[in-house]
C-alpha positions as a Markdown table, in Angstrom:
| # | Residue | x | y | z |
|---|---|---|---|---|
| 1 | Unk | 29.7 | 45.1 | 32.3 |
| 2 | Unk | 27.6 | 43.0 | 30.3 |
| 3 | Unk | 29.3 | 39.8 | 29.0 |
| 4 | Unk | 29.8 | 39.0 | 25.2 |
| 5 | Unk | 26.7 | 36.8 | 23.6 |
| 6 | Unk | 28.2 | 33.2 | 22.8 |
| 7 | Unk | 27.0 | 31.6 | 19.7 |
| 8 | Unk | 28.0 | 28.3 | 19.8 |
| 9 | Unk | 27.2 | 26.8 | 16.3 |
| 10 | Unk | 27.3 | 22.6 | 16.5 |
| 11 | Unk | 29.2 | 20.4 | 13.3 |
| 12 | Unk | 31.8 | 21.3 | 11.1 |
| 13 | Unk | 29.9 | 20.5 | 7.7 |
| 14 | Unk | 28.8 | 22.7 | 4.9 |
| 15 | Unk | 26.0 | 24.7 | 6.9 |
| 16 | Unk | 28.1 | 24.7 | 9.9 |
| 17 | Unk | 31.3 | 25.9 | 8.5 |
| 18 | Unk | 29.7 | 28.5 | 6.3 |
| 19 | Unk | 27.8 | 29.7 | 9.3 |
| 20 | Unk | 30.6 | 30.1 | 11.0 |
| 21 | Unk | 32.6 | 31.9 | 8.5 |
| 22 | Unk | 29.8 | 34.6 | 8.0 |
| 23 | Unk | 29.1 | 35.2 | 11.4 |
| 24 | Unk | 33.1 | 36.4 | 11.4 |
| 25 | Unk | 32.3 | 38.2 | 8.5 |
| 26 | Unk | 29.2 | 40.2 | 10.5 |
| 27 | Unk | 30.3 | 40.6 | 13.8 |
| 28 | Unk | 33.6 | 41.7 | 15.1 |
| 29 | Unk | 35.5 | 39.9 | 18.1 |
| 30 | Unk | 34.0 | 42.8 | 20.7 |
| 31 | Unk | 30.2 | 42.1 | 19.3 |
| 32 | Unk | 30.2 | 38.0 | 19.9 |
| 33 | Unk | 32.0 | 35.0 | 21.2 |
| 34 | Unk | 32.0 | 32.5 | 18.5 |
| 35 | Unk | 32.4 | 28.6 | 19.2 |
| 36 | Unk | 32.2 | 25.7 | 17.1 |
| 37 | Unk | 31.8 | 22.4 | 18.1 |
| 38 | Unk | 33.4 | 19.2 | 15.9 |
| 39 | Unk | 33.8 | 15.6 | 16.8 |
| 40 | Unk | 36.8 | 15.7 | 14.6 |
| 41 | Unk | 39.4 | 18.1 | 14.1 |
| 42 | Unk | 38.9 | 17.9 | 10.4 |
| 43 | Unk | 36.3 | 19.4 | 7.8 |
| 44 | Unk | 35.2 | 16.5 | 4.6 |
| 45 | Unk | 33.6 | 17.4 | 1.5 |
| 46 | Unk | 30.2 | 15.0 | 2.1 |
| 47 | Unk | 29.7 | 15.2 | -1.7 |
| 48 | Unk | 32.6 | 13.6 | -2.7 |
| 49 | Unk | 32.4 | 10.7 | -0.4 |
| 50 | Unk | 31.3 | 8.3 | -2.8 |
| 51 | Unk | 34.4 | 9.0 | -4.2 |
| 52 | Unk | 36.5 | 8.4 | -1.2 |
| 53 | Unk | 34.7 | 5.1 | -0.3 |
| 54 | Unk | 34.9 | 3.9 | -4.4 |
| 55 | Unk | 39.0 | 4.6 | -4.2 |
| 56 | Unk | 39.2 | 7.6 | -7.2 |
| 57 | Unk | 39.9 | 10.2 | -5.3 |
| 58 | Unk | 42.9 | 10.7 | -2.0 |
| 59 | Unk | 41.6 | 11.1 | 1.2 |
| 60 | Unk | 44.2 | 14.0 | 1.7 |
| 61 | Unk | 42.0 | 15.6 | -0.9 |
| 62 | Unk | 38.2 | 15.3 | 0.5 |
| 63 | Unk | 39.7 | 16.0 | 4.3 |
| 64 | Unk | 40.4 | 19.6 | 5.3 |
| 65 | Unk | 41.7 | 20.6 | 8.6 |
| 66 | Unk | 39.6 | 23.0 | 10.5 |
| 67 | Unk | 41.9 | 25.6 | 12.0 |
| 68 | Unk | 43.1 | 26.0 | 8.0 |
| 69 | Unk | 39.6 | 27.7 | 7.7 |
| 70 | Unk | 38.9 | 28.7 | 10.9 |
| 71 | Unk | 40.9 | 31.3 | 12.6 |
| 72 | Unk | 41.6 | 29.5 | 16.7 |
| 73 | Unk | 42.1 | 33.6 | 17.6 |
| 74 | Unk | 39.1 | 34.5 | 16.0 |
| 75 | Unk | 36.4 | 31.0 | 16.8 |
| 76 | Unk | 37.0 | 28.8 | 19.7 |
| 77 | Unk | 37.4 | 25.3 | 18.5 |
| 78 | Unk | 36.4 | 22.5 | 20.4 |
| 79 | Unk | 36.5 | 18.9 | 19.4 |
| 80 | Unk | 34.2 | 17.1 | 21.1 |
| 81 | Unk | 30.9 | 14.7 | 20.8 |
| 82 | Unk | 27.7 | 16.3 | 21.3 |
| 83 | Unk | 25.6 | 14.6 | 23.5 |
| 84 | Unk | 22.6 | 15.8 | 24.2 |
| 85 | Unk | 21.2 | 19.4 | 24.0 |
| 86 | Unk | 19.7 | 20.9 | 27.3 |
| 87 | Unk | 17.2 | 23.7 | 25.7 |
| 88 | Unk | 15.9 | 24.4 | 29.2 |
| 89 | Unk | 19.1 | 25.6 | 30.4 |
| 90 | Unk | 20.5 | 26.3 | 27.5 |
| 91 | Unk | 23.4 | 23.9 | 27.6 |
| 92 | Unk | 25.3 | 21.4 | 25.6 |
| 93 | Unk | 26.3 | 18.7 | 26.9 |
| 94 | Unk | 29.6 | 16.6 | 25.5 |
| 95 | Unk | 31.2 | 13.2 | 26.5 |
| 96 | Unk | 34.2 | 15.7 | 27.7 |
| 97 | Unk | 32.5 | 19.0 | 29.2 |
| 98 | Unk | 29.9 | 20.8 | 28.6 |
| 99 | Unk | 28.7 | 24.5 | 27.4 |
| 100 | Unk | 26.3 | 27.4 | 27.6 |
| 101 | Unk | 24.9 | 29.3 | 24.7 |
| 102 | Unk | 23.4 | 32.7 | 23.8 |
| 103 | Unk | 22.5 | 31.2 | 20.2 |
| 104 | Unk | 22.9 | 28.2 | 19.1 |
| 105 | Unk | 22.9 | 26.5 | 15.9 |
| 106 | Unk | 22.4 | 23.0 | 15.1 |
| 107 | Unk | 24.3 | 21.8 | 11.3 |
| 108 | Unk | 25.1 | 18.2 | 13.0 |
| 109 | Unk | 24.6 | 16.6 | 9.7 |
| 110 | Unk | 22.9 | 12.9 | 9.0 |
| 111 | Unk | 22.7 | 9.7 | 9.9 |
| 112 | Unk | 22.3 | 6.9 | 7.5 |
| 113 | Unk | 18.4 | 5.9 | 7.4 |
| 114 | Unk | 17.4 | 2.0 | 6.6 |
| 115 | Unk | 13.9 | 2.6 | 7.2 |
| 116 | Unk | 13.7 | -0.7 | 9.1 |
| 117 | Unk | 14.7 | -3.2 | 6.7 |
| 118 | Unk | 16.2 | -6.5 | 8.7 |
| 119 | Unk | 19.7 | -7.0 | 8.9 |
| 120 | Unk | 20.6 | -3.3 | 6.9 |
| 121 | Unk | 22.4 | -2.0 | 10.5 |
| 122 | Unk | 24.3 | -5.5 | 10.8 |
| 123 | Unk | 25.6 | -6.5 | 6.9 |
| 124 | Unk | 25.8 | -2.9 | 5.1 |
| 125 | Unk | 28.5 | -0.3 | 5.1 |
| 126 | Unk | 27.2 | 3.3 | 5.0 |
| 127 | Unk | 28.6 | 6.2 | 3.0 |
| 128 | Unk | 28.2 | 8.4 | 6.2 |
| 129 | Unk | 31.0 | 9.4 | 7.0 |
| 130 | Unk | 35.1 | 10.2 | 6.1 |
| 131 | Unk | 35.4 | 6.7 | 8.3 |
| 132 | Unk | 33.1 | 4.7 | 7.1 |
| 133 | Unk | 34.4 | 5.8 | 3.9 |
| 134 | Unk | 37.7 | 4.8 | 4.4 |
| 135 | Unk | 36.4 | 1.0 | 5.6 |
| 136 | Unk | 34.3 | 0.7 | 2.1 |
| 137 | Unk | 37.1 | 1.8 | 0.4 |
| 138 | Unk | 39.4 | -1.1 | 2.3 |
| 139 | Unk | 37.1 | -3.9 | 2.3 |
| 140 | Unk | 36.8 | -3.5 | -1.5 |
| 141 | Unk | 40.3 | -4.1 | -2.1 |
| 142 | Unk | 40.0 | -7.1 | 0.4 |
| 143 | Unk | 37.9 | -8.8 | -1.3 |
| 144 | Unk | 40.5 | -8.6 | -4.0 |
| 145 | Unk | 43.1 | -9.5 | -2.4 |
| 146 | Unk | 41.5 | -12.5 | -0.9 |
| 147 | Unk | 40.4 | -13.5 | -4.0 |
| 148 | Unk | 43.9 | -13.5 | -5.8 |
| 149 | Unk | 45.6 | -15.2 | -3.1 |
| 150 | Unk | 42.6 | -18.0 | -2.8 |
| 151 | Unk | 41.4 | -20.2 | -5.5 |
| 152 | Unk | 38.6 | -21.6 | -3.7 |
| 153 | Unk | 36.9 | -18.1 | -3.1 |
| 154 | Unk | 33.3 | -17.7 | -4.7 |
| 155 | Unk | 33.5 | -15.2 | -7.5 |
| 156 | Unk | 30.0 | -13.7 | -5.8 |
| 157 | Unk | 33.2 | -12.0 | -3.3 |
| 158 | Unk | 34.1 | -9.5 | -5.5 |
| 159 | Unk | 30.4 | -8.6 | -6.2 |
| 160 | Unk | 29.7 | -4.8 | -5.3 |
| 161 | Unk | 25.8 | -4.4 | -4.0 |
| 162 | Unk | 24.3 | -0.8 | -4.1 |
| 163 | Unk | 21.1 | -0.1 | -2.3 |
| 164 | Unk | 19.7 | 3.2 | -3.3 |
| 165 | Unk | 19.6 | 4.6 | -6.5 |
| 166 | Unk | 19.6 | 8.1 | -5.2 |
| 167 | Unk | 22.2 | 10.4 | -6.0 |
| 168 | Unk | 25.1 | 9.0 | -3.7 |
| 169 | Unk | 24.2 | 5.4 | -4.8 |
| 170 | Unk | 24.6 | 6.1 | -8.3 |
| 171 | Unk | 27.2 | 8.4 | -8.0 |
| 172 | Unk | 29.1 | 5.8 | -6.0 |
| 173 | Unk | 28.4 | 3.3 | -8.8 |
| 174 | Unk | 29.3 | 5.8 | -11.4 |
| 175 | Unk | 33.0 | 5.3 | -9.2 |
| 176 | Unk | 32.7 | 2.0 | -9.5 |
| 177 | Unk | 32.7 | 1.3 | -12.7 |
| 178 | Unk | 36.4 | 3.4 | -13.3 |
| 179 | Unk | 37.6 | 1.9 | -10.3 |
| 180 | Unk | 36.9 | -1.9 | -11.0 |
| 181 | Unk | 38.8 | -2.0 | -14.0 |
| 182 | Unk | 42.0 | -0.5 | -12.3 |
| 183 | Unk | 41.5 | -2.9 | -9.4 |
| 184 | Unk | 41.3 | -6.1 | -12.0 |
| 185 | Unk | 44.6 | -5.8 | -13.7 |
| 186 | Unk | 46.1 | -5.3 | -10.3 |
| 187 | Unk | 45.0 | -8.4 | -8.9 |
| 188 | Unk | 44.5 | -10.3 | -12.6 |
| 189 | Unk | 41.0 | -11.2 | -12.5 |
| 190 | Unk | 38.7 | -10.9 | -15.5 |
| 191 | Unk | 36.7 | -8.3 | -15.1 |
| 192 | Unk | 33.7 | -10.1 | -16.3 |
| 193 | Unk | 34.0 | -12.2 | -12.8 |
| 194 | Unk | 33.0 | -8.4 | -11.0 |
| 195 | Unk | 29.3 | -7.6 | -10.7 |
| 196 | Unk | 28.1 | -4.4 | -9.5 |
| 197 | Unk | 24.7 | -3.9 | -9.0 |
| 198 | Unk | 22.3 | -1.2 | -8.1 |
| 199 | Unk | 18.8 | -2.1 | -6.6 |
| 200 | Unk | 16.2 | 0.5 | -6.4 |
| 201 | Unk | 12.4 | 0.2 | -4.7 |
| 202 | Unk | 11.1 | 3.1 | -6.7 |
| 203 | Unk | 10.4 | 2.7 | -10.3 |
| 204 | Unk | 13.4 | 4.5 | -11.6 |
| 205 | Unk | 16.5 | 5.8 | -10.2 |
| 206 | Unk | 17.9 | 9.5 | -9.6 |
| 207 | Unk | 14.5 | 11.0 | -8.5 |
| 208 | Unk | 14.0 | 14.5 | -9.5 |
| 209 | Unk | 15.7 | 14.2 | -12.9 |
| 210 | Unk | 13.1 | 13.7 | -16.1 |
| 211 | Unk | 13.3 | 10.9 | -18.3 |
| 212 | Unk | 16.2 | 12.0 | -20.4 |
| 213 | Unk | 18.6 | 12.7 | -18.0 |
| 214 | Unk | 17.7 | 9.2 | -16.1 |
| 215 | Unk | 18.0 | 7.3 | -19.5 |
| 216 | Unk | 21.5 | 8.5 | -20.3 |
| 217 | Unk | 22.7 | 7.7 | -17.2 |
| 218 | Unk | 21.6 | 4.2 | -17.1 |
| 219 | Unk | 22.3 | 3.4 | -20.6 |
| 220 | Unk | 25.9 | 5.0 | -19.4 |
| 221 | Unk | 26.6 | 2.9 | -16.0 |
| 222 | Unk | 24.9 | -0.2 | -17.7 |
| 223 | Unk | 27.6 | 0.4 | -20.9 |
| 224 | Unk | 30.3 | 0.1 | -18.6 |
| 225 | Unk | 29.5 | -3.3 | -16.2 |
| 226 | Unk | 26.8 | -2.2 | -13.9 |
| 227 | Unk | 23.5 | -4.0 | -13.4 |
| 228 | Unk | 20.5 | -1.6 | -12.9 |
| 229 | Unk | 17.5 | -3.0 | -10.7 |
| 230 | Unk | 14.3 | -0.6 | -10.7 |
| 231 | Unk | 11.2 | -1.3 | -9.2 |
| 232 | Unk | 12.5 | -3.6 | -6.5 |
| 233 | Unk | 12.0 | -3.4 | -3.0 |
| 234 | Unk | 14.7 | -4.9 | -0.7 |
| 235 | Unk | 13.2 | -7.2 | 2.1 |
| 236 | Unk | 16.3 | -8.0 | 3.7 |
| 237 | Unk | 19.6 | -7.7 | 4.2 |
| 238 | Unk | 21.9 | -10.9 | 5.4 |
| 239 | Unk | 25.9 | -11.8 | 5.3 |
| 240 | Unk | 25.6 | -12.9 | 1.8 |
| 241 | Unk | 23.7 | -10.0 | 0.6 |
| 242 | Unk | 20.0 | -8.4 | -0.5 |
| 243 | Unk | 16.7 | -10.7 | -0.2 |
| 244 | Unk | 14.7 | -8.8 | -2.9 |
| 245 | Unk | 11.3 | -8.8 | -4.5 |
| 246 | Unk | 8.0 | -11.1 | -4.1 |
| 247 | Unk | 10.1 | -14.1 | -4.7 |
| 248 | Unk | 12.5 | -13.0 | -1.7 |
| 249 | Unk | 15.4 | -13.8 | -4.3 |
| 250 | Unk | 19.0 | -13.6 | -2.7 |
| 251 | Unk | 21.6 | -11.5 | -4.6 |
| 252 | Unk | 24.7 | -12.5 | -3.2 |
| 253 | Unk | 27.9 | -10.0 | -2.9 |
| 254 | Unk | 30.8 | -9.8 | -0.8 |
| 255 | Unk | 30.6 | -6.2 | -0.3 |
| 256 | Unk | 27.4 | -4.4 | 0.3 |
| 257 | Unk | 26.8 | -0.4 | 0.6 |
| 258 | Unk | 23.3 | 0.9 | 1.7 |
| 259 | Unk | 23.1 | 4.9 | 0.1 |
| 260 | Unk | 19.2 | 4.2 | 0.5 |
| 261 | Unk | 18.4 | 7.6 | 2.8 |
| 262 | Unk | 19.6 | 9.4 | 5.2 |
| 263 | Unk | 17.9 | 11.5 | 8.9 |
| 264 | Unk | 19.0 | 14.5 | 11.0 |
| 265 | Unk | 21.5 | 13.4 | 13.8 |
| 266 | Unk | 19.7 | 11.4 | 16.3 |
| 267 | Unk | 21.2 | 14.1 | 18.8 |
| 268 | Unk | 18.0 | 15.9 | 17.6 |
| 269 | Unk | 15.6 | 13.3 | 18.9 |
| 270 | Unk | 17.7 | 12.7 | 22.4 |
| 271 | Unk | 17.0 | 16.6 | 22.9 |
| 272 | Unk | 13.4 | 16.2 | 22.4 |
| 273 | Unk | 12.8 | 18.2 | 19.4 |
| 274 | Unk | 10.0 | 17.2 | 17.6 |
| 275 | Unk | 10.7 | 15.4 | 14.4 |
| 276 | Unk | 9.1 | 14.2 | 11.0 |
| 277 | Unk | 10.9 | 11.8 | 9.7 |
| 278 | Unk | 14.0 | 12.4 | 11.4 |
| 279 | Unk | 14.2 | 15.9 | 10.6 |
| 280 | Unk | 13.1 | 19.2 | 12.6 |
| 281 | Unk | 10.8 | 21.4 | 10.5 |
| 282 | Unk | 11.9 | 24.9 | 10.8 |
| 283 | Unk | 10.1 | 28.0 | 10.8 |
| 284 | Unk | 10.4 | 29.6 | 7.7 |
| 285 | Unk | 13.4 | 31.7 | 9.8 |
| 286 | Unk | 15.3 | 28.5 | 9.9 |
| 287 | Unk | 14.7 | 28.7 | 13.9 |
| 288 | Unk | 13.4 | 25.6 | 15.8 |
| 289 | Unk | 9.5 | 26.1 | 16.3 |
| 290 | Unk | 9.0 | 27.5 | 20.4 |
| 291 | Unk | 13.1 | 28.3 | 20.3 |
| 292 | Unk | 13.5 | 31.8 | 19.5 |
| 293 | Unk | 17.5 | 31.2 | 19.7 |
| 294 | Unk | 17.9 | 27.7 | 18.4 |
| 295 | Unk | 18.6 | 27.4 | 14.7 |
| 296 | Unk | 18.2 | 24.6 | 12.6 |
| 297 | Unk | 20.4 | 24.0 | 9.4 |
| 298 | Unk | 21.8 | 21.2 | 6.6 |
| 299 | Unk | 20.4 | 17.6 | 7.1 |
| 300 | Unk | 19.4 | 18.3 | 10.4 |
| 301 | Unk | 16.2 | 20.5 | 9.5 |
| 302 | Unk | 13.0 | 20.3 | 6.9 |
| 303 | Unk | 12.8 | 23.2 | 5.1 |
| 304 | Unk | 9.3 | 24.2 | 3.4 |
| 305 | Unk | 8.8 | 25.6 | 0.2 |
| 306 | Unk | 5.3 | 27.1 | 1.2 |
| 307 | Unk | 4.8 | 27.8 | -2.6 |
| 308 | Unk | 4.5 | 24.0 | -3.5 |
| 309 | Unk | 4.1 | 23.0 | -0.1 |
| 310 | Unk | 7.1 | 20.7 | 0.3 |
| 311 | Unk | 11.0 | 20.7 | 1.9 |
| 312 | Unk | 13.4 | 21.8 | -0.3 |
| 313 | Unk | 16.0 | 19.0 | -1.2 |
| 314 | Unk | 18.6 | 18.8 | 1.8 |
| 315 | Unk | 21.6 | 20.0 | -0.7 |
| 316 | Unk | 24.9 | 21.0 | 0.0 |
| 317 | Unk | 23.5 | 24.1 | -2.0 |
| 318 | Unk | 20.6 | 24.6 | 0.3 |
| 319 | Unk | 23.1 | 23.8 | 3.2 |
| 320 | Unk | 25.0 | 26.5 | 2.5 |
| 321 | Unk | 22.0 | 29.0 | 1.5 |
| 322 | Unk | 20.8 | 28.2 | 5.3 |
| 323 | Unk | 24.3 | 29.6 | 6.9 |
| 324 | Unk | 23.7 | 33.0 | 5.1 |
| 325 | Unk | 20.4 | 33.5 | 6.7 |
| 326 | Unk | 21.3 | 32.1 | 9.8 |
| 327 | Unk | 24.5 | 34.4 | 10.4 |
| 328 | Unk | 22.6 | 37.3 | 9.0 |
| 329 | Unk | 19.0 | 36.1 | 11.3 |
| 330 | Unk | 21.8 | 36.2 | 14.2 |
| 331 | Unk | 22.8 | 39.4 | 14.0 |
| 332 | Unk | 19.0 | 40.3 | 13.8 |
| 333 | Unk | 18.7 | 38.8 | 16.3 |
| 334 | Unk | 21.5 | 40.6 | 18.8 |
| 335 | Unk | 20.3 | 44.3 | 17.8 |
| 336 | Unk | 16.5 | 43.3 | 17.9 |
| 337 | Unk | 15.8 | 43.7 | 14.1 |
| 338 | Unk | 13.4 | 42.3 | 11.6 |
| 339 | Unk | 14.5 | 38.5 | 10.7 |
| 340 | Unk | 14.9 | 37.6 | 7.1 |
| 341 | Unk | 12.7 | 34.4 | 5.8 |
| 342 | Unk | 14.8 | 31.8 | 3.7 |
| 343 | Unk | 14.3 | 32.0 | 0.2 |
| 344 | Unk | 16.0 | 28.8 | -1.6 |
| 345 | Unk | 17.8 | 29.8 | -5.1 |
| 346 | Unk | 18.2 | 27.1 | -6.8 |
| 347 | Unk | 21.2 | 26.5 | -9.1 |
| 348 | Unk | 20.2 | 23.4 | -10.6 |
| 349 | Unk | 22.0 | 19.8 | -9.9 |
| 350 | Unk | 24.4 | 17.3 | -11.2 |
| 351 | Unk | 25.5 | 13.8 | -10.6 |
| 352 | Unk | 28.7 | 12.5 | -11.5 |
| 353 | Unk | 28.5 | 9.4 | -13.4 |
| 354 | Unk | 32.5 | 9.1 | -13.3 |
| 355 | Unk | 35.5 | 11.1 | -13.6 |
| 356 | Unk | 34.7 | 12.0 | -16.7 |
| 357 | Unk | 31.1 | 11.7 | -17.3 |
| 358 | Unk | 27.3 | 13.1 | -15.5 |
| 359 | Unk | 24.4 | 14.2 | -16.3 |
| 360 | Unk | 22.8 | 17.4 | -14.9 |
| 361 | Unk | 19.9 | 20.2 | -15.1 |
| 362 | Unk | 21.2 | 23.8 | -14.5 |
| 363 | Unk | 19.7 | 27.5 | -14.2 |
| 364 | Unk | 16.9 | 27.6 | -16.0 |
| 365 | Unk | 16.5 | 24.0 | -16.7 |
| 366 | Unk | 19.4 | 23.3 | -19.3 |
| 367 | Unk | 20.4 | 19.6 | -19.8 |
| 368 | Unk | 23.6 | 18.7 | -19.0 |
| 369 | Unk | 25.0 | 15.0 | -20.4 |
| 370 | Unk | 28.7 | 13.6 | -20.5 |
| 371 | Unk | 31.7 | 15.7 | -20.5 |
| 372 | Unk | 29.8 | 19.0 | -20.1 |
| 373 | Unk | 28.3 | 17.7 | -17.0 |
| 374 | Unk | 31.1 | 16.8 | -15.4 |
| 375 | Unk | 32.9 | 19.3 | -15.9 |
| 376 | Unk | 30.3 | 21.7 | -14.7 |
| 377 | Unk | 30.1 | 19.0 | -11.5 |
| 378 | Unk | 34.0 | 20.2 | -10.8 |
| 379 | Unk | 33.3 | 23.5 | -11.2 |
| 380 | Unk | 30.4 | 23.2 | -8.5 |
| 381 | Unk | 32.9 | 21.4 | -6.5 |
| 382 | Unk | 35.6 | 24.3 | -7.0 |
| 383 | Unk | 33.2 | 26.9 | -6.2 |
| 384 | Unk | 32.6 | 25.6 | -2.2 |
| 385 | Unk | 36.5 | 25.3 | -2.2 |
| 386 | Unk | 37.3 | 28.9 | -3.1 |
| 387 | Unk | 33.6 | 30.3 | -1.0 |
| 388 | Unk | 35.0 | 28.2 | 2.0 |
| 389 | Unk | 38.9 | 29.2 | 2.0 |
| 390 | Unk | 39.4 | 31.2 | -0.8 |
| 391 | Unk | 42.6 | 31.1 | -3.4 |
| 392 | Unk | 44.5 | 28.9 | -1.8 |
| 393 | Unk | 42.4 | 26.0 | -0.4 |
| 394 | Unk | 41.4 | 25.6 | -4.1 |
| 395 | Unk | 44.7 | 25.7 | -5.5 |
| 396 | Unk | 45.9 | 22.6 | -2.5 |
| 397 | Unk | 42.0 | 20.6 | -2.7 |
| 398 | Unk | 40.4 | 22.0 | -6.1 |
| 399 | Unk | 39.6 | 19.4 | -8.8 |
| 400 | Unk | 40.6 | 21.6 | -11.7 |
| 401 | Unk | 44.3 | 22.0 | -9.5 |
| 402 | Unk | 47.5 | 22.9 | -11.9 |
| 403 | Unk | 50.0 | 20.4 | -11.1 |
């Protein structure tokens, strides 16, 4: 008797969880073997990480255990690092064991990008990651701290440096500037002591938003303490802080967080897939090109929009859009049926500018500012919540929860 296919899908984000819970949904335990692969045993809502590492939000509340989602009877759940990827033999390869596949897709997320510049790696903390989070989110209150107890501390400590003024670098500013406040009358410092600043290469911040949308939001961080740097490239990055411009002038902070770009997991490069710019371009399938079982999804893949001739934005909408075709392109697959081609619908995007203020461009183009923004931002939130574990993981994560 032939042997159950095993689909072995790799990282527990938004493509890889979805994946997984569709593929339940098309094939029955007697059809396919299903494994998913996790460093952690723990699922974290990427898009509200600039949350976590700012200190507005509970971890409890970004973190969600994967067996809560993930049936163990129905998915084998295996938390482990992914090492390398052995196409040939169609293996993975973990620092524990190792595995074969039938199918396989890759969702392994990203890895913070600093597109070379000196000294980013060593001096800057990274919104990658629920840890890396967590460290920000300390070493902010550090600074504090130290600065309270010592007299003799330079008020450049308590400065906040942001470089990237991308959506997760001004979202994390937007955090900022609710959280600063709070953390001032705790330790009794004058606010006016904290900078935060935001230093951008490209002319203007939050690419892919026009001119209003970009306007309120500066006008609405600047309003509130935060210093706005366009146009400015960032030579360097040292202990003290950001060498910028032609003048190679030194902003000094005691904290600095690089949100300037992100790449696919450098798993994909170890495996010898071939990459632009970090990324795997996919056939328009969402397979690898030459793999006819090797899927590509999330951060991990380029996309093309043939019709302009580009990649599609690597969203947590997109992300999700990809597990659909994939689960579906799977099943395909299995029965030797027509594949589907991806076809990106685009719900629009929003950036939170605080807990109670964003900006945002939805449906059919409609501009979103302040309180309307941010509450449709929740109810994006709320929506991957209720698709990912129904009822009840809203009612216990949800951001719209009633109690």
């Amino acid at each position: 008797m032939q042997a159950k296919p095993r689909i072995v899908v790799l990282g527990a984000g938004y493509a890889g969880m979805m994946t997984t819970k569709k593929l339940l949904k098309n094939l029955s335990p007697e059809e396919a073997e299903i494994v998913l692969v996790n460093k952690h045993n723990y699922h974290y809502q990427t898009t509200w990480l600039h949350e976590l590492a700012a200190g507005t939000i509970n971890p409890n509340q970004v973190r969600i255990m994967i067996r809560d989602i993930i049936s163990p009877n129905r998915v084998r759940l295996i938390y482990d690092t992914v090492v390398e990827i052995d196409k040939g033999n169609q293996r993975v390869l973990m620092e524990n064991s190792e595995l074969t596949y039938d199918y396989l897709v890759v969702a392994l997320g990203y890895e913070s990008n600093t597109f070379g510049i000196n000294g980013m790696d060593k001096h800057a903390f990274f919104i990658e990651n629920f840890e890396s989070c967590q460290l920000i989110r300390e070493h902010i209150e550090y600074q504090f701290a130290r600065y309270h107890s010592d007299p003799t501390m330079d008020e450049a400590s308590l400065a906040i440096l942001v470089g990237g003024g991308g959506y997760t670098g001004i979202e994390f500013v937007g955090e900022l500037v609710e959280k600063i406040p709070k953390l001032c009358k705790k330790y009794d410092i004058d606010r006016g002591k904290v900078k935060i600043i935001n230093v951008e290469a490209a002319p203007t911040i939050l690419p892919g938003f026009d001119h209003d949308l970009v306007a309120y939001a500066k006008k609405s961080l600047q309003e509130r303490g935060a210093e706005i740097i366009e146009g400015t490239k960032i030579n360097e990055c040292t202990a003290e802080g950001f060498i910028v411009g032609e003048n190679n002038e030194l902003i000094k902070a005691g904290t600095i967080v690089w949100t300037g770009g992100v790449k696919g997991n450098s798993i994909l490069d170890k495996s010898g897939f071939e990459l632009t710019k970090g990324k795997v371009t996919v056939n328009g399938d969402l397979r690898a090109p030459g793999y006819d079982n090797i899927f590509i999804l999330g951060d991990c893949a380029w996309v093309m929009n043939k019709a302009e001739n580009r990649p599609y934005p690597p969203t947590a909408q997109a992300a999700m859009q990809h597990a659909t075709t994939c689960a579906q392109n799977i099943r395909a697959l299995m029965y030797h049926e027509p594949l589907e081609e991806f076809v990106f619908s685009d719900k629009g995007t929003v950036a939170s500018l605080g807990v109670t203020d964003a900006v945002g461009s939805i449906l059919n183009g409609t501009k979103l500012y302040g309180k309307s923004a941010a509450t449709m931002k929740k109810v994006v939130d709320d929506r991957y919540l209720f698709l990912l574990g129904g009822p009840k993981l809203l009612l216990k994560k949800g951001k719209f929860r009633p109690f």
